[in-house]
Each structure stands twice: as C-alpha cells, then as structure tokens.
C-alpha positions in Angstrom: 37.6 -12.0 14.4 34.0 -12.4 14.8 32.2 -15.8 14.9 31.8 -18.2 12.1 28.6 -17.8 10.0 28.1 -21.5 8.9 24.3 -20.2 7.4 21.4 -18.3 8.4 18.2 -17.8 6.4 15.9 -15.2 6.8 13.1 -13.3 4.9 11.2 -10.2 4.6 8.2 -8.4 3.2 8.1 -4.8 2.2 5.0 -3.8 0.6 2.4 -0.5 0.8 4.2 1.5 -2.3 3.2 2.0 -5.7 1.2 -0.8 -7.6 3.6 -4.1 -8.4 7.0 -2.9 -5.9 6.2 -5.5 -3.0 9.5 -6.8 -2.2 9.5 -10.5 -0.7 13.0 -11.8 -1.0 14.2 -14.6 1.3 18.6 -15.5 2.0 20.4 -17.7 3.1 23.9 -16.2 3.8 27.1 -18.2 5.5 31.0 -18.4 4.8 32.0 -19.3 1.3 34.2 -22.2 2.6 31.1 -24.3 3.6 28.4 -25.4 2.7 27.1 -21.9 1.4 30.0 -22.4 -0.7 29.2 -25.2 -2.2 24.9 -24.5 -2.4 26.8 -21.2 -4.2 28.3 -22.8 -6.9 25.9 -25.5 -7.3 23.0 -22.6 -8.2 25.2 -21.0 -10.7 26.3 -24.2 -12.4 22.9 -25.4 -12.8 21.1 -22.7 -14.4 17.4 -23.4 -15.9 15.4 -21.9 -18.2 13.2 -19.1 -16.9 15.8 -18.8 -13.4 18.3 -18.1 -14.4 21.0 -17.0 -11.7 23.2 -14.4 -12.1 25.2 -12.1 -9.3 23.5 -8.8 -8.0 26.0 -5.8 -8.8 26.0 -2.1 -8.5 26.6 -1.3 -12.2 27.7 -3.3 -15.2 31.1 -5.3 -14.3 30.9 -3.8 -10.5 29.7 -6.8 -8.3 28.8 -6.3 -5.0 30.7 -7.8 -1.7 29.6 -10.1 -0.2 29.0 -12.1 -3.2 25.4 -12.5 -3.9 23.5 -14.6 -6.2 19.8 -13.6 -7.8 17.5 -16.4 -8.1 14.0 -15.6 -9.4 10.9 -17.0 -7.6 9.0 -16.2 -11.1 9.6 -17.8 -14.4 11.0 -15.6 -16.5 9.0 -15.4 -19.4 9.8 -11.6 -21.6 12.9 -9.2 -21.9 10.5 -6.6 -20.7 10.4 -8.5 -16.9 14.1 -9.9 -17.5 15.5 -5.8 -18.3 13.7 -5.2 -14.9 14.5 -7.8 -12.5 18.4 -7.6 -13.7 18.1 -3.7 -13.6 15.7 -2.2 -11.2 16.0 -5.0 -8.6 19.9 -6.5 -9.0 21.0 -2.7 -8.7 18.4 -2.6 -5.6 19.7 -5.9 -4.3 23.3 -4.8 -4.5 22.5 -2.0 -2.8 20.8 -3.4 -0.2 23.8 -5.6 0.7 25.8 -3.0 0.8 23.3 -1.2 3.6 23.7 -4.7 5.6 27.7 -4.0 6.0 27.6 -0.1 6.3 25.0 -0.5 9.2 26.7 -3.5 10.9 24.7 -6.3 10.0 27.3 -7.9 8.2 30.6 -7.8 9.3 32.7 -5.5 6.8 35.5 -7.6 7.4 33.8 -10.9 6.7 32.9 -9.1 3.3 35.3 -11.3 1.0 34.3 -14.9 3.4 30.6 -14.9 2.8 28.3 -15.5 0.4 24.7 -14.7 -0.2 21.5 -16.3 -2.3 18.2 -14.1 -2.2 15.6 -15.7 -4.0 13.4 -12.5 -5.6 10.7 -12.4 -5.8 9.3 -9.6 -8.6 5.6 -8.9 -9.1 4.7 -10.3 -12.8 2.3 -7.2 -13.3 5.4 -4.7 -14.1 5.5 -6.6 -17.4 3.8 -3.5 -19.7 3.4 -1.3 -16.7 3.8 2.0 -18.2 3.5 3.7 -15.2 6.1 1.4 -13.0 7.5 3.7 -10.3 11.2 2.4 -11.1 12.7 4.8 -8.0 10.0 3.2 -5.4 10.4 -0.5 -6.2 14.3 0.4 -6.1 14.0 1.3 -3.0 11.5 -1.1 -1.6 13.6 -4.2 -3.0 16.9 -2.2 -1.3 15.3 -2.0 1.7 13.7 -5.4 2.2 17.1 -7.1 1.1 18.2 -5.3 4.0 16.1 -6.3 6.2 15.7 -10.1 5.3 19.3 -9.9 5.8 19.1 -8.4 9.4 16.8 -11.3 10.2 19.1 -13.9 9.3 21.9 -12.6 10.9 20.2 -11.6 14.2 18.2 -15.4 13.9 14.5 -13.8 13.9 11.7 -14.4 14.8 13.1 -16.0 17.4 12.6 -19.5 18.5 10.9 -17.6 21.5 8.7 -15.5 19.9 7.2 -17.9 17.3 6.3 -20.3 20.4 4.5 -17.4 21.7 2.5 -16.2 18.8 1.7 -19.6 17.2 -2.0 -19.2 17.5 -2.0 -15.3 17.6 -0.6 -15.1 14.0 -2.6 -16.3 10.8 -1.0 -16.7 7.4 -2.9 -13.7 5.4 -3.8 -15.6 2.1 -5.6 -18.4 5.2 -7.1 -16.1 7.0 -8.3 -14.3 3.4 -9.7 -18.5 2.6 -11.5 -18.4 5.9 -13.3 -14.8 5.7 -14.4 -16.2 2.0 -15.8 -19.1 2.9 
C-alpha cells in the first residue's frame, strides 16, 4: 500500500503553441477521506455564477478516476467559452489525469481514494476565435495537467531549490514592470 496522500498542490505552465492554448492549471490532490474530501464537496456544493464546477470526464457520462473537479480561474461569461472550456479542456483535463496514473504519478491503485481540483485557467481570446487550434490546446491543457500533477506529487520545486534561486528567478509580468519603467 503506498503512503497516504493527505494533499499536495502543484502547478504548471505550458505555453509556445498556437495563439490562446497556454495551459496554467494549478491542483491540489489528496485522499477523499480528508480534508480533500471535504474542500471536494464543499466546491461542488457551492457553485457561483460564472465558476461553476463540474467534474472533468472523457466523454459524456464517462468520468475520469481519480475524481477531478474543474474550477475556472475566468468568469464565465458566453456559451461560446463555456462549449470550450467543458469540451476542449474537461476532455483534455481528463485525459491528462489519466496520463498521471498510466505513467506512475499517481498510484493506479489509489485511483478510487483520491480526489483532485485543478483550477483552469482558459485564455478569454478563444471566445470568436475562428481559427482556435482545438487539437493543440487539447493537447497543451493534457499535457500541463500532467505535469502540475507530477509536481505535486513529487513536492516541486523543492524547498531546496526555491532557497537557491530566490534572487536568480523574477516573476515575468515584474520583470516585464521593471524593463517598462
């Protein structure tokens, strides 16, 4: 039996494809009896307008295992953005959970115990995008799920690391407020 997952948090950032397919989702994921369990239910008792939750699944009525929970880090404001973010993305997110236990990242057999929330984040722009590369931000969401999971799971950055690279790393949007001014 592997080691109880209480909960870990972890991010990612996959970007460099087609215009509007970055991919910034962050997770928490831990065992359902918990407090993941309980942070769980709370998020899809207590929807609100414009983020609304809802589970990411493979297909219509197929959810995905572990059991994980959309949030949107954008108000949701048209059925145009809503038809992609619980399309496109919740079939990418699904999928990208499922990458996390083929590879070993999640235990398969901790599959049915734990529980994930990814808050998604969904450039705005697609909105009237005629030319939205549906296939690349597929696989860019997909792919950075998977990784943000991989982070939490294996605890990076490490405690170590971020010590060491306090003052060598710059948040981009600061150092873009610096170079302006």
């Amino acid at each position: 039996m592997s080691e109880k997952i209480v909960m870990r948090v972890g991010e990612a950032l996959v970007a460099g494809g087609p215009l509007n397919t970055a991919a910034e989702p962050e997770i928490a994921i831990g065992e359902m009896d918990g407090p993941m369990g309980v942070a769980f239910a709370n998020q899809m008792a207590n929807q609100s307008t414009g983020h609304s939750k809802v589970l990411a699944i493979m297909d219509t009525d197929i959810q995905v295992r572990p059991a994980t929970l959309m949030v949107s880090k954008v108000t949701v404001k048209s059925t145009a953005y809503t038809n992609i973010l619980m399309g496109t993305v919740q079939g990418a997110i699904a999928n990208g959970v499922l990458d996390a236990v083929r590879e070993g990242i999640i235990p398969k057999e901790k599959a049915n115990d734990l529980g994930i929330i990814v808050s998604v984040w969904l450039n705005p722009g697609v909105v009237g995008q005629e030319d939205l590369d549906h296939k690349a931000l597929f696989e860019i969401h997909r792919k950075a799920t998977t990784l943000a999971i991989k982070k939490a799971m294996n605890n990076e950055p490490s405690i170590d690391w971020l010590l060491e690279n306090q003052e060598k790393t710059i948040h981009k949007y600061y150092q873009r407020a610096l170079d302006a001014s």
